[in-house]
N, C-alpha and C positions, 0 to 999 in steps of 0.2 A: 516264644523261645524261653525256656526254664532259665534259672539262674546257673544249673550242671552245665547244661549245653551254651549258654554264652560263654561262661566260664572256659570251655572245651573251646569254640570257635575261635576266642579272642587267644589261645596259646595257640594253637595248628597256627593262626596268622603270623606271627611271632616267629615260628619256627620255619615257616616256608620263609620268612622275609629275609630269615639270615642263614640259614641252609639250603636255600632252592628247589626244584625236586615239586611235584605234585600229591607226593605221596609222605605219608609219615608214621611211623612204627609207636605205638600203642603205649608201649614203653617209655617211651621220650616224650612223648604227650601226658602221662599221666605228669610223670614226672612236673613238666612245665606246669600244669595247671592246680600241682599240688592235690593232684585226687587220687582213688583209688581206680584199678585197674578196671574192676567192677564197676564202677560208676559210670566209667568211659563205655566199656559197651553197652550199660542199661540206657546210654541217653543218646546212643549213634547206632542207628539202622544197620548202616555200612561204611567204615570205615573209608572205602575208597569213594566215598561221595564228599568227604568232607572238603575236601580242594575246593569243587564246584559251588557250594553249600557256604563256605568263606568268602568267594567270589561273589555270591549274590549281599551277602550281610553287609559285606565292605561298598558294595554301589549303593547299596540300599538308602547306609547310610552319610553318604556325599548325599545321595538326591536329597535327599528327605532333610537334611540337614544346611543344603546349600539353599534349600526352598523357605526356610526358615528365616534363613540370615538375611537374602534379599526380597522378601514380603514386600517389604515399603518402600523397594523400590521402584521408581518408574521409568526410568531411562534404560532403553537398552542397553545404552551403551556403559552404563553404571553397571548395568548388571553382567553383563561380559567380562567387564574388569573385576568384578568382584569375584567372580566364579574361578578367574584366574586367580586372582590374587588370594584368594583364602585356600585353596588346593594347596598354592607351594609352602603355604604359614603353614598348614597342617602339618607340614613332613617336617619343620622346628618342633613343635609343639610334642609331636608323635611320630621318632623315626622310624617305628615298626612298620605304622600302617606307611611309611611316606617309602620304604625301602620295598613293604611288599608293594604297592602302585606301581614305584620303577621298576621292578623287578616282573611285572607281569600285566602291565597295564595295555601292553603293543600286542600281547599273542594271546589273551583272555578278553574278547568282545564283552563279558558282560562287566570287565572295567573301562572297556572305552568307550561305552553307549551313552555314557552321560553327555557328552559330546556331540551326540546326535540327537537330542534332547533341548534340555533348557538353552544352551548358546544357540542351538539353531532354530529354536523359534526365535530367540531374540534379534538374531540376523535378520530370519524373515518381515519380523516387526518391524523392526527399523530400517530394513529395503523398502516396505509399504509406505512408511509415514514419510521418506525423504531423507532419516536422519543418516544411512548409510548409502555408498555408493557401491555397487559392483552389480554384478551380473546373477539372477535368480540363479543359473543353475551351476553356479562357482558355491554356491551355500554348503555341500558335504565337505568342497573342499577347502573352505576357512575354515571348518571343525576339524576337518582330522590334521590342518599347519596347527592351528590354536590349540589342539589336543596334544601334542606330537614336539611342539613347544615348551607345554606349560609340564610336561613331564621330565621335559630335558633339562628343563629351569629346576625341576626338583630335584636331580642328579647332581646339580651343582650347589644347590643349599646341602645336601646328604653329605656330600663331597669336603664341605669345608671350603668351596671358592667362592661362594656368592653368600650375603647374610637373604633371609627370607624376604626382606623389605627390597633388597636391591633386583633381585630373580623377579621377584611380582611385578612390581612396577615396571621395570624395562618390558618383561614379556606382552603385560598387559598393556602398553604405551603402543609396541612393533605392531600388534594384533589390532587396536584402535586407530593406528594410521593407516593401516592398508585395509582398513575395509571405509574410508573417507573422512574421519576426525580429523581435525584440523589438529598441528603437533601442539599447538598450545592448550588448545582444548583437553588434548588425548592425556597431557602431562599432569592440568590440572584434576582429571578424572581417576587417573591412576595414583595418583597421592592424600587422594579423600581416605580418612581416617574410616578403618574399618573393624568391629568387634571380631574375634575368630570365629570361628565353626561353632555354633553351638554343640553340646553332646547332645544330644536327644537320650531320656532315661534306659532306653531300652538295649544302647551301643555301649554307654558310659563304664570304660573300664575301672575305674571308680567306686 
């Protein structure tokens, strides 16, 4: 992706995040991205592809950048909490991308796949090894309570009721006790100090 066309993604995100709507007029996009109206068409096929086209960049870059943050970790259950816990940081950090996620995370699949992804092999890991308890085929549905959670946690840092640190932890605490952490365990696991999201060079609105 050229530097026009990130340019172009990261305003369309921006604008769907606090306008709603799938769709967005040429106009108001240049405008946000500060370019010309020419540019915009020379670097966009089709304009009503861009919705879909934001929706992949923005998962793209959770995976890729949540796979970053937790490399060295080894505990499932570290990394569940962290996946939680750095998702709801990001919406302090970046209420655009944290307003588009709630705003479209429940009725666009390819921002709730992540879900289906990294936290649930980590279930499956840690069902295999002993460290968690439940039932192999309750696994889609601790992803989509822990998905379905950890977005609603974001509504309420967006919100001004919860600070980022207070949403993460509890969410990520609720989510490590019902899949078998012990509460003392789950507490000390959700209060490990964690870096934010990396950017990765290629999202970096920056």
């Amino acid at each position: 992706m050229n530097p026009a066309t990130l340019r172009i993604h990261q305003s369309a995100m921006r604008i769907f995040a606090e306008q709603g709507g799938t769709t967005v007029a040429v106009s108001d996009l240049a405008r946000e991205a500060g370019l010309s109206r020419g540019t915009i068409y020379n670097n966009l096929d089709d304009t009503t592809e861009l919705f879909p086209s934001v929706c992949d960049t923005v998962a793209s870059e959770l995976r890729f950048s949540m796979e970053t943050a937790c490399a060295q970790m080894q505990d499932p259950a570290e990394r569940i909490s962290a996946a939680i816990r750095l998702t709801i940081r990001r919406v302090h950090d970046d209420q655009h991308w944290g307003r588009f996620i709630a705003r479209y995370a429940m009725l666009e699949p390819r921002l709730g796949h992540f879900w289906a992804e990294m936290p649930a092999q980590e279930l499956r890991r840690g069902l295999a090894s002993g460290r968690f308890l439940f039932h192999r085929d309750q696994v889609p549905s601790i992803t989509a309570t822990a998905g379905g959670a950890t977005f609603g946690a974001m509504s309420l840092v967006l919100d001004g009721r919860r600070t980022w640190r207070q949403a993460g932890t509890d969410t990520a605490e609720i989510v490590l006790r019902g899949i078998g952490i012990d509460r003392a365990e789950a507490r000390e696991i959700t209060r490990q100090k964690l870096e934010p999201l990396p950017r990765l060079a290629v999202f970096d609105p920056a």
